[in-house]
C-alpha positions in Angstrom: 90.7 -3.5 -175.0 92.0 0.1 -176.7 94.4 -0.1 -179.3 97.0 1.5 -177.3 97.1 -1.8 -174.8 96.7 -4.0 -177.5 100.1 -2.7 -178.7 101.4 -2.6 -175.2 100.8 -6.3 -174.9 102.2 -7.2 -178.2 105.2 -5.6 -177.7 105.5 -7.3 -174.2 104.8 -10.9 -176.1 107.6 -10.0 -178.7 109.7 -9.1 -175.8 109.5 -12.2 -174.0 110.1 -14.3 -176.9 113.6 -13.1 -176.9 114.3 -13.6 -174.2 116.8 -17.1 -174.1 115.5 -19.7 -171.7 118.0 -22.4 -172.3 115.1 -25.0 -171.3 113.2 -27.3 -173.5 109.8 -28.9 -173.1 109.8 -30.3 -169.7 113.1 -29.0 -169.0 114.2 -27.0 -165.7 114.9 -23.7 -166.5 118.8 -22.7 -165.5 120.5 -19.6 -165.0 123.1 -18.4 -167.6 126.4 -17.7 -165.7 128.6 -15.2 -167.1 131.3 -18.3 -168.2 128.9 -19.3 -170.6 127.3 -22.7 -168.4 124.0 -23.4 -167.7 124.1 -25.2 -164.6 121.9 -24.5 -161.4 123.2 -21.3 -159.4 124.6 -22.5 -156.1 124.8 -20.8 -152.7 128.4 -20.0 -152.0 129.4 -18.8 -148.7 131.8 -16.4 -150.0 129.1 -14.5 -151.7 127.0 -13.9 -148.8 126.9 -10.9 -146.7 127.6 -12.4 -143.5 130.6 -10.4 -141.7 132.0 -13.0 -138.9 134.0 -9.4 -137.7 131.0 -8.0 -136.1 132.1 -9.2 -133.1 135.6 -7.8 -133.2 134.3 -4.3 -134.7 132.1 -3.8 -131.8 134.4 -5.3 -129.1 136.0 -2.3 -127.9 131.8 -1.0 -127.6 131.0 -4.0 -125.8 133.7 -4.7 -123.4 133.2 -0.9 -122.0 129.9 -2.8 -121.0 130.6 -5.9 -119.1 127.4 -6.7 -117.9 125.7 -6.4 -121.2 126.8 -9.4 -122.4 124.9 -11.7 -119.8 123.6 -14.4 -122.1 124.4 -16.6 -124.2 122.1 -16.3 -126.9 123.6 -12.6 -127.5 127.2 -13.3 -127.3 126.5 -16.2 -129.9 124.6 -13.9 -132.4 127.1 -11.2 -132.1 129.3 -13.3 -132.4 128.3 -15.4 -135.7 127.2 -11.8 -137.4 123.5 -13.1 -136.6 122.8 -9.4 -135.1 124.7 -6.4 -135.3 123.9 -3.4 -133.2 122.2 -0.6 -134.1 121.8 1.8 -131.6 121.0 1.0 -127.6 118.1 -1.9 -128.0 118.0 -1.5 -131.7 119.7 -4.0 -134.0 120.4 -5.1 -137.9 118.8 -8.2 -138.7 121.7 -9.9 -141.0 120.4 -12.1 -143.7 120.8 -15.8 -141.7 119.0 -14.1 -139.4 116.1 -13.4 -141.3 115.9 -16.5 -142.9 115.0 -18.2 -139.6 112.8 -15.2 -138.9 110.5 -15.9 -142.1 110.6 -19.7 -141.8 109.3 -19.2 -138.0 106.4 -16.7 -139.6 105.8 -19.8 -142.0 105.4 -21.9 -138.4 103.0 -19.4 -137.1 101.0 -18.9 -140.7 100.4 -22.0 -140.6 99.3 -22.6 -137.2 97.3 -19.4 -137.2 95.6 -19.8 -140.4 94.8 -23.3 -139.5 92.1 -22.1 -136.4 90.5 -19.5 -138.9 93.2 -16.6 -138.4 92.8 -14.2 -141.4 96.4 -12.2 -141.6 96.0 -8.7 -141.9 98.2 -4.8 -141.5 97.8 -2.0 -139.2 99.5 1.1 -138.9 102.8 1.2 -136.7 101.3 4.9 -136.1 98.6 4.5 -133.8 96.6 7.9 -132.7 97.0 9.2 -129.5 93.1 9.8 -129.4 92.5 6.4 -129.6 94.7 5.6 -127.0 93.3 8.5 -124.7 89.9 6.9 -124.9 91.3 3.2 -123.5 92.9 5.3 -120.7 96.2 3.4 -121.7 97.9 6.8 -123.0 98.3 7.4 -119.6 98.8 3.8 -118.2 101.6 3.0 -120.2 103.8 5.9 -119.2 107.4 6.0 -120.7 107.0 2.8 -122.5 105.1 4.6 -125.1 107.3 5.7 -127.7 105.6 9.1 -128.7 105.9 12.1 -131.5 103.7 14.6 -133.0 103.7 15.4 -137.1 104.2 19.1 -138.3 99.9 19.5 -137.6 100.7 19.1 -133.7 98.5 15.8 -134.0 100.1 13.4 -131.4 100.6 9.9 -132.1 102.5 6.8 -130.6 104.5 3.6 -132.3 102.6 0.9 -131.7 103.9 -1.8 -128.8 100.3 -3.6 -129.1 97.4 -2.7 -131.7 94.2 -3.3 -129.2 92.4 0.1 -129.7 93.4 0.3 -133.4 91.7 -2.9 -134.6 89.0 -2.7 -131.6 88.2 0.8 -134.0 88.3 -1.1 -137.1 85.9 -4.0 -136.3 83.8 -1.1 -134.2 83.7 0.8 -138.0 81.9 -2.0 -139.6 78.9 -1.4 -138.9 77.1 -4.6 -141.0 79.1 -7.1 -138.5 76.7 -10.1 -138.4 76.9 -12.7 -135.8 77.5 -15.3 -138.9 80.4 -13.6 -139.4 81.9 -14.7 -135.8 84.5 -15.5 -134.3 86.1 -13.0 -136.1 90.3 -13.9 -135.6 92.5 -11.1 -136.8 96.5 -11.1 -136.7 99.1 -9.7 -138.1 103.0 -10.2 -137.7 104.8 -6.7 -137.7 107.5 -4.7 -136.0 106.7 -3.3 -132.4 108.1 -0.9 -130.3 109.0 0.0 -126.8 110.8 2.3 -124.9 112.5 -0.4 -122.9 114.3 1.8 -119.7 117.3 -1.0 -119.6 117.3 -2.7 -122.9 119.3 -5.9 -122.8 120.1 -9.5 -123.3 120.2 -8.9 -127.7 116.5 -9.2 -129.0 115.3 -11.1 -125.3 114.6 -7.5 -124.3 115.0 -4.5 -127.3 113.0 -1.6 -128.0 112.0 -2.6 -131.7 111.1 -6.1 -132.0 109.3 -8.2 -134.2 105.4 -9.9 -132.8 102.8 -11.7 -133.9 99.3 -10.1 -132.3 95.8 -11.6 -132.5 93.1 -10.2 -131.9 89.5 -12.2 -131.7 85.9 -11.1 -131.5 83.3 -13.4 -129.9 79.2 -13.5 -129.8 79.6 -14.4 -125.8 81.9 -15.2 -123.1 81.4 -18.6 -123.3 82.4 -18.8 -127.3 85.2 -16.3 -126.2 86.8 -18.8 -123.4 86.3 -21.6 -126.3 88.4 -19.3 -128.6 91.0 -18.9 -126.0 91.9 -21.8 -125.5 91.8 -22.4 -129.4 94.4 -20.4 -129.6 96.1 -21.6 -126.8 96.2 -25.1 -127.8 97.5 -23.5 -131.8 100.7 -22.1 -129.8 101.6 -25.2 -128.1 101.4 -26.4 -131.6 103.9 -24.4 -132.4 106.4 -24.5 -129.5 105.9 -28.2 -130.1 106.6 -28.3 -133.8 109.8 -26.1 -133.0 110.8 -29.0 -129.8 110.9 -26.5 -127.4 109.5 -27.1 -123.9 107.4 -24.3 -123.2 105.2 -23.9 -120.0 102.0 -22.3 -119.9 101.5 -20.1 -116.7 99.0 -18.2 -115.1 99.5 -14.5 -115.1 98.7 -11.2 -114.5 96.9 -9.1 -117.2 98.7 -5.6 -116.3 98.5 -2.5 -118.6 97.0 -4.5 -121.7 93.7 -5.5 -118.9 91.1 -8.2 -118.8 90.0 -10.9 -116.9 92.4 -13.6 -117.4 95.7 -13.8 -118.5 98.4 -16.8 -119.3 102.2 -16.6 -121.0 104.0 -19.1 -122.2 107.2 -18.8 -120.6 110.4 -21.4 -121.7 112.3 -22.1 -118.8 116.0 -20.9 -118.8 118.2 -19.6 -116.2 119.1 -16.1 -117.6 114.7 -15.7 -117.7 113.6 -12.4 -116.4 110.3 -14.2 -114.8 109.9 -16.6 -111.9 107.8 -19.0 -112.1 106.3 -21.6 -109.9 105.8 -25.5 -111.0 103.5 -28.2 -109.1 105.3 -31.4 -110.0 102.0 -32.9 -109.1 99.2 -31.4 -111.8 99.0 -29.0 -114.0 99.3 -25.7 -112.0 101.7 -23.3 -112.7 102.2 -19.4 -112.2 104.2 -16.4 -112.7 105.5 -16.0 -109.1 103.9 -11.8 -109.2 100.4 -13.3 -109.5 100.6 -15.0 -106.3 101.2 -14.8 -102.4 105.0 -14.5 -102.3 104.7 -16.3 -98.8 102.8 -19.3 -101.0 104.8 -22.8 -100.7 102.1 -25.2 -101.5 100.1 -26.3 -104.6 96.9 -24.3 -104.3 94.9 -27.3 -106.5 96.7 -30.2 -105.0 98.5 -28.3 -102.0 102.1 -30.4 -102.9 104.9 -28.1 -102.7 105.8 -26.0 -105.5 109.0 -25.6 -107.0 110.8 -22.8 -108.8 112.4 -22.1 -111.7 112.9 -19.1 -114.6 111.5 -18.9 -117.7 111.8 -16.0 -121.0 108.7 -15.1 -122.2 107.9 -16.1 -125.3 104.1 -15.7 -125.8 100.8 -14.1 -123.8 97.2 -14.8 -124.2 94.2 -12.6 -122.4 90.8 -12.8 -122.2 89.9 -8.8 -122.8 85.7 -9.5 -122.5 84.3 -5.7 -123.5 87.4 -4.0 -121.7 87.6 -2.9 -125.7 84.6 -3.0 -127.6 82.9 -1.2 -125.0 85.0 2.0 -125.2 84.9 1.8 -129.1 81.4 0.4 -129.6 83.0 -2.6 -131.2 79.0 -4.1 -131.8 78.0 -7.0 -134.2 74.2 -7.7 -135.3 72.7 -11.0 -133.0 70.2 -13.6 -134.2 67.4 -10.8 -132.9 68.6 -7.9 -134.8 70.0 -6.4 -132.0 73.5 -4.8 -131.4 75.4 -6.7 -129.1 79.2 -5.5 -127.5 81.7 -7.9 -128.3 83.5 -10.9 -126.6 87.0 -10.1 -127.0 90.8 -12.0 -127.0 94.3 -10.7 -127.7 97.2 -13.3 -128.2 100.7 -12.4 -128.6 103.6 -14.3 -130.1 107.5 -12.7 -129.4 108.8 -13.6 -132.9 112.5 -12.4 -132.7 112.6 -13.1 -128.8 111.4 -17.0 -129.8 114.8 -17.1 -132.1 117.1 -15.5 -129.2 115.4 -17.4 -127.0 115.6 -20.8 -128.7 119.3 -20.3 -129.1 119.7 -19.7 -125.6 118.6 -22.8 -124.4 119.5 -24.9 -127.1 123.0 -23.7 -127.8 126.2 -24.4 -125.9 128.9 -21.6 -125.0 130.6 -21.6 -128.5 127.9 -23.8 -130.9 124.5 -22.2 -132.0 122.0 -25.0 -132.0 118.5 -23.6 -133.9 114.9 -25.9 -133.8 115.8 -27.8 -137.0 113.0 -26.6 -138.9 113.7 -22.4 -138.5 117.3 -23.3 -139.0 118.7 -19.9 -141.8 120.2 -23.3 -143.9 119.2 -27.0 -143.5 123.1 -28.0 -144.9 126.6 -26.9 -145.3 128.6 -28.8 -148.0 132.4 -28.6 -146.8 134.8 -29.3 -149.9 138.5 -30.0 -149.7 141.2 -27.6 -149.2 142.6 -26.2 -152.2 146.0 -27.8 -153.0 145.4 -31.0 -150.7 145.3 -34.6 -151.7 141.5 -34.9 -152.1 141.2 -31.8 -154.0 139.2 -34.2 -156.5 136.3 -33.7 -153.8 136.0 -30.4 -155.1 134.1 -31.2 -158.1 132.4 -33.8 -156.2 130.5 -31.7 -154.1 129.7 -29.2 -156.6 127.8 -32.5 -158.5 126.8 -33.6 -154.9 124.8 -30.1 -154.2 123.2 -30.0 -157.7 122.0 -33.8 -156.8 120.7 -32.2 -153.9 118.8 -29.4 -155.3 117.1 -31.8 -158.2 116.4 -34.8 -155.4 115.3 -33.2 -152.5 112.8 -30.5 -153.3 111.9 -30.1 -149.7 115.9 -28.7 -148.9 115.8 -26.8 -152.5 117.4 -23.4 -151.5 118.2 -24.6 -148.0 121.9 -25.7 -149.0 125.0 -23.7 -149.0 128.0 -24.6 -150.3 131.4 -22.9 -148.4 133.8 -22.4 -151.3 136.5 -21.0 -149.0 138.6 -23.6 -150.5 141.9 -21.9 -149.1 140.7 -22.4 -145.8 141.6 -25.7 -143.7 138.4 -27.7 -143.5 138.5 -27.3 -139.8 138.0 -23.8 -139.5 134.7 -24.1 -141.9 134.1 -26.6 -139.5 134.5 -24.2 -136.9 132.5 -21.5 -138.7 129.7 -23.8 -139.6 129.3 -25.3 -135.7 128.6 -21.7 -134.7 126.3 -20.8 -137.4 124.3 -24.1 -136.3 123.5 -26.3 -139.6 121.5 -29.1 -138.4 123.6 -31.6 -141.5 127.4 -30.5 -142.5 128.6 -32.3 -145.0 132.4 -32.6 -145.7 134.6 -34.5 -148.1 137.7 -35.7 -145.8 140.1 -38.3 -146.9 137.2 -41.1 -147.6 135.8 -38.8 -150.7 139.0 -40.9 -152.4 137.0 -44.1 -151.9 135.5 -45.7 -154.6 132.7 -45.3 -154.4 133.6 -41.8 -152.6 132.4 -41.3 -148.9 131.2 -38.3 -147.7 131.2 -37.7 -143.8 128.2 -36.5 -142.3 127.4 -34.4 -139.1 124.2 -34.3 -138.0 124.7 -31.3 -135.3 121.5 -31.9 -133.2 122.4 -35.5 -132.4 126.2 -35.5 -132.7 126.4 -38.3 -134.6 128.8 -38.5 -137.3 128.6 -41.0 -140.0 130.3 -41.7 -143.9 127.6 -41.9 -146.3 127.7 -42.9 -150.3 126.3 -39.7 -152.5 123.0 -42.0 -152.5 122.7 -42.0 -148.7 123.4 -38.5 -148.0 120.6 -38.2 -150.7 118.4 -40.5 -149.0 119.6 -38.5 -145.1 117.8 -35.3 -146.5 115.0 -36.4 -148.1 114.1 -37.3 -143.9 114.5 -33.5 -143.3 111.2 -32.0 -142.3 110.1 -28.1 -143.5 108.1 -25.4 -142.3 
């Protein structure tokens, strides 16, 4: 180490020593507020960005547009300042939002990683050459979103990343056969030049996905990945309670062999789908005869419903690696094309589309474990009889934050003590907290009572500071 850093690093060590922890040995460390205490910082309501006008601002926009506004789930999220739009398909993520955006990537981390996914980046900007030489820069027609920089080179913003990473695999040219199945994914912004762009983030032009891609040493350890990572994302849609079906399809512009979507079945879906109530079968309606009425497995008759698209899997083969040279080194020594999947996951759609089938016309209801906050603590109004509850809950949410480590950062605290504790009521029903917590008239008991909502089931009950306590600690985390 030079002199020079040694100083660097002293100077950093006398730095730090002066710097006022307030926390012993052992002790938690807690942020100085600017009154002088030391206690933990809380998360108020009333310092959050999250604008309940975004409705009203944009009404006059929206009700020009009747027949935008044709589903629930984008009524809701306007409405709560979940979304805020943009431009036509584009919209601003507001912070609740994103918070059950990144606890649904910790869902799909998990789930990924857990079959050997490695998590990786690609460019958004994808060149046009290598889209040229799939033949898809043609195929894909107006959907591509496409520009050329000052140099004239062309390029397009990636809706799917097939050729980019097929030309990344295909560029290492020590690939070994040990080194397979190679499962590559990433979770990034998309885009598409939608023609009608609709229904909030069911249908937008910029989007967030998650997009696999696999490499196999043969078709047959390529159909065993598939359905690997088939049976991952009905690990997923399970883990989140939602009741997704997994359909036969048809592999359009992406191409392959075989094809299957994970559609979730709601009466606002885009897709039809057909059901045997019999077995197992069950199809997007364009990938069969349109005249079809019976089971083609069991021949009962089929039924039909809708569904949103959530997710797609297809078996590629060397649709791919062929075009790229996308080759790994066999047993033999010898170059070998390979065996190739692509899986995607709709990660925004997933959120609008679990509200639309959960929710009801004016209460967001989220999967309990992506909800933005696990619970809202609802103190007394400022002035009324039980103001005493104020303090209460304060103590009550620092309890929380030192007793229940799994909901540490998942509580907010709505400090709009001039409001009635019915409109927070209000507010917090549409922003869809699995628990509110409220101190009514009980919090005067001895010991006080606090009444607790759990929003998912309805039930309400009156639970000691212990039991609430003892309620969370259930609560189950990404």
């Amino acid at each position: 180490m030079g002199p020079q850093m040694g100083g660097l690093l002293r100077r950093w060590k006398e730095l730090l020593s002066q710097v006022p922890t307030h926390a012993g040995p052992g002790q938690r460390c807690r942020q100085v507020h600017h009154d002088g205490s030391t206690r933990p910082r809380r998360v108020v309501l009333s310092q959050l960005f999250q604008p309940f006008n975004l409705w009203e601002d944009h009404a006059a926009d929206l009700e020009s547009k009747p027949g935008d506004l044709t589903c629930r789930s984008q009524k809701l999220m306007l409405q709560a300042g979940l979304i805020c739009p943009a431009q036509n398909g584009c919209y601003y993520y507001m912070p609740y939002t994103v918070r059950a955006m990144e606890k649904l990537i910790q869902v799909i981390d998990r789930a990924m990683q857990g079959i050997g996914g490695q998590k990786l980046n690609m460019p958004s900007l994808n060149s046009a050459e290598l889209w040229r030489a799939s033949g898809r820069w043609d195929i894909m027609g107006k959907e591509l979103f496409r520009l050329a920089d000052r140099h004239n080179q062309e390029y397009c913003l990636g809706p799917t990343h097939e050729e980019i990473v097929t030309h990344l695999v295909a560029s290492q040219a020590a690939l070994s056969y040990r080194q397979l199945p190679l499962l590559l994914y990433q979770i990034t912004r998309k885009f598409r030049d939608e023609p009608k762009p609709r229904f909030g983030l069911l249908r937008s032009r910029e989007f967030y996905m998650k997009d696999m891609y696999t490499f196999d040493t043969s078709e047959k350890a390529a159909h065993q990945t598939y359905s690997l990572v088939c049976d991952a994302y009905c690990s997923v849609f399970n883990r989140l309670g939602l009741s997704v079906l997994k359909v036969q399809a048809d592999t359009g512009s992406i191409g392959g062999t075989m094809s299957h979507e994970f559609q979730l079945p709601a009466s606002t879906g885009e897709d039809r789908l057909v059901v045997c109530p019999g077995c197992n079968f069950s199809a997007n309606a364009e990938t069969i005869n349109f005249d079809l009425t019976d089971c083609p497995v069991c021949y009962r008759k089929l039924t039909e419903t809708k569904g949103i698209e959530v997710g797609h899997a297809f078996y590629l083969g060397t649709k791919y690696s062929s075009v790229f040279n996308a080759t790994f080194q066999d047993a033999e020594s010898k170059r070998v094309l390979a065996e190739m999947g692509c899986y995607g996951l709709g990660v925004t759609r997933i959120l609008a589309a679990s509200v639309e089938v959960l929710s009801t016309e004016d209460r967001i209801r989220w999967p309990s474990l992506i909800a933005p906050y696990q619970v809202c603590l609802i103190p007394p109004k400022k002035g009324s009889r039980e103001e005493v509850g104020v303090a209460l809950m304060e103590s009550l949410y620092d309890d929380i934050a030192d007793g229940v480590p799994q909901v540490k950062g998942d509580v907010i605290l709505d400090d709009r003590i001039h409001w009635t504790i019915g409109k927070r009521l209000k507010d917090a029903n549409m922003l869809g907290y699995p628990y509110v917590v409220i101190a009514g008239k009980k919090v005067l008991n001895t010991p006080a009572e606090f009444e607790v909502w759990s929003q998912n089931t309805g039930e309400v009950s009156f639970l000691t500071k212990e039991g609430v306590i003892e309620l969370l600690s259930k609560v189950q985390v990404p």
